[in-house]
C-alpha positions as CSV (number, residue, x, y, z in Angstrom):
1,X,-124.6,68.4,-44.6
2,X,-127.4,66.6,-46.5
3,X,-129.6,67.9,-43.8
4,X,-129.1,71.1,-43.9
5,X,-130.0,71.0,-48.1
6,X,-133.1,69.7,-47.2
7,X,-134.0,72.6,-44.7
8,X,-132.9,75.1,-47.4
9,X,-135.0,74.3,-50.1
10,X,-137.9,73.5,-47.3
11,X,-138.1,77.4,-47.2
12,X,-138.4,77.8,-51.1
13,X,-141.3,78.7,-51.9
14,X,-142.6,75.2,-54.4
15,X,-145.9,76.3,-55.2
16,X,-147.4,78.3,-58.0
17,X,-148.6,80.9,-55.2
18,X,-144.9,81.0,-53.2
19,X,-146.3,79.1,-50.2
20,X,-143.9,76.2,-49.1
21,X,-145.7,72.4,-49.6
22,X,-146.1,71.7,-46.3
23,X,-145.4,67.8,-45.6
24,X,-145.3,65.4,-43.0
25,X,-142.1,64.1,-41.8
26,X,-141.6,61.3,-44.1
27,X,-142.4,63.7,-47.2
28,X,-145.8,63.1,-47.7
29,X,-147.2,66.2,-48.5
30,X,-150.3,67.6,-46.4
31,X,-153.1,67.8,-48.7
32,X,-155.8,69.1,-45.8
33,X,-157.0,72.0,-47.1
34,X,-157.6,73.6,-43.6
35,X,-154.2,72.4,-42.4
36,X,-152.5,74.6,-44.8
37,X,-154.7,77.6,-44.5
38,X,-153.9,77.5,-41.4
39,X,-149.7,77.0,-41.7
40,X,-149.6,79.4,-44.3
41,X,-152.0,82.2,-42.4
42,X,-149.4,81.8,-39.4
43,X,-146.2,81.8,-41.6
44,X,-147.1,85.1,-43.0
45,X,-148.3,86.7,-39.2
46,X,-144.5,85.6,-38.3
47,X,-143.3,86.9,-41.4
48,X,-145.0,90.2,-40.6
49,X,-143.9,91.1,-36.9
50,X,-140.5,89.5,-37.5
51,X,-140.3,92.5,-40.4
52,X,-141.7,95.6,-38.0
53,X,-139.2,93.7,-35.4
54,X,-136.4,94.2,-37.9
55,X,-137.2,97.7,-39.1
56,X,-137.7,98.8,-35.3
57,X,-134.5,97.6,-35.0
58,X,-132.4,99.0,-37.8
59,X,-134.2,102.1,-37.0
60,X,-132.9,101.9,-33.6
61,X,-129.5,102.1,-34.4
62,X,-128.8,97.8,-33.8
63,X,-126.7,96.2,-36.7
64,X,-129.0,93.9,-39.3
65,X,-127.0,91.5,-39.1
66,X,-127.3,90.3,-35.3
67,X,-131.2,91.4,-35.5
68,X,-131.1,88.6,-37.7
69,X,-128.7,86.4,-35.8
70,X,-130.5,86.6,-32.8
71,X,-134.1,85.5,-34.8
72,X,-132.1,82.9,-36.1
73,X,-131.6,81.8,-32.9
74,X,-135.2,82.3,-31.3
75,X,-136.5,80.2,-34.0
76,X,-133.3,77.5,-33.1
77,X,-134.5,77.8,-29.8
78,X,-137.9,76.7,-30.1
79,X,-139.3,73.4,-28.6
80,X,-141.5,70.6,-30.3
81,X,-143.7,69.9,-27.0
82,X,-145.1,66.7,-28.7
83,X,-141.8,65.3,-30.0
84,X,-141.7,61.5,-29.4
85,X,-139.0,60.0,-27.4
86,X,-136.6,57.5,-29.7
């Protein structure tokens, strides 16, 4: 349950501009200025087509509600290629 707190408030926006701190796994923030250019350019391009996805959708006729289930589960879905073995 804990877990799933942190992942919540990972998705608040807890900087003056909205963008999320990105940090590294043990909570160090990233402080590379490129690094975050570059995570926060590529949250918003997601943010953008999943929001034409959505509208094509609604507009379409599907229910919200599993257009937004079924992102859910894309992003569940997705695979860390460079994710060490324990």
């Amino acid at each position: 349950m804990a877990d799933e707190t942190a992942k919540a408030s990972d998705a608040a926006p807890d900087t003056p501009s909205g963008a999320p701190a990105w940090r590294e796994p043990d909570g160090t923030p990233i402080s590379c200025e490129e690094k975050i250019l570059v995570l926060n350019e590529n949250l918003e391009e997601i943010k953008e087509m999943a929001q034409e996805a959505l509208e094509d959708a609604v507009l379409m006729g599907v229910d919200e509600a599993q257009v937004r289930r079924i992102f859910q589960s894309a992003v569940d879905d997705l695979v860390n290629p460079y994710k060490k073995d324990p």
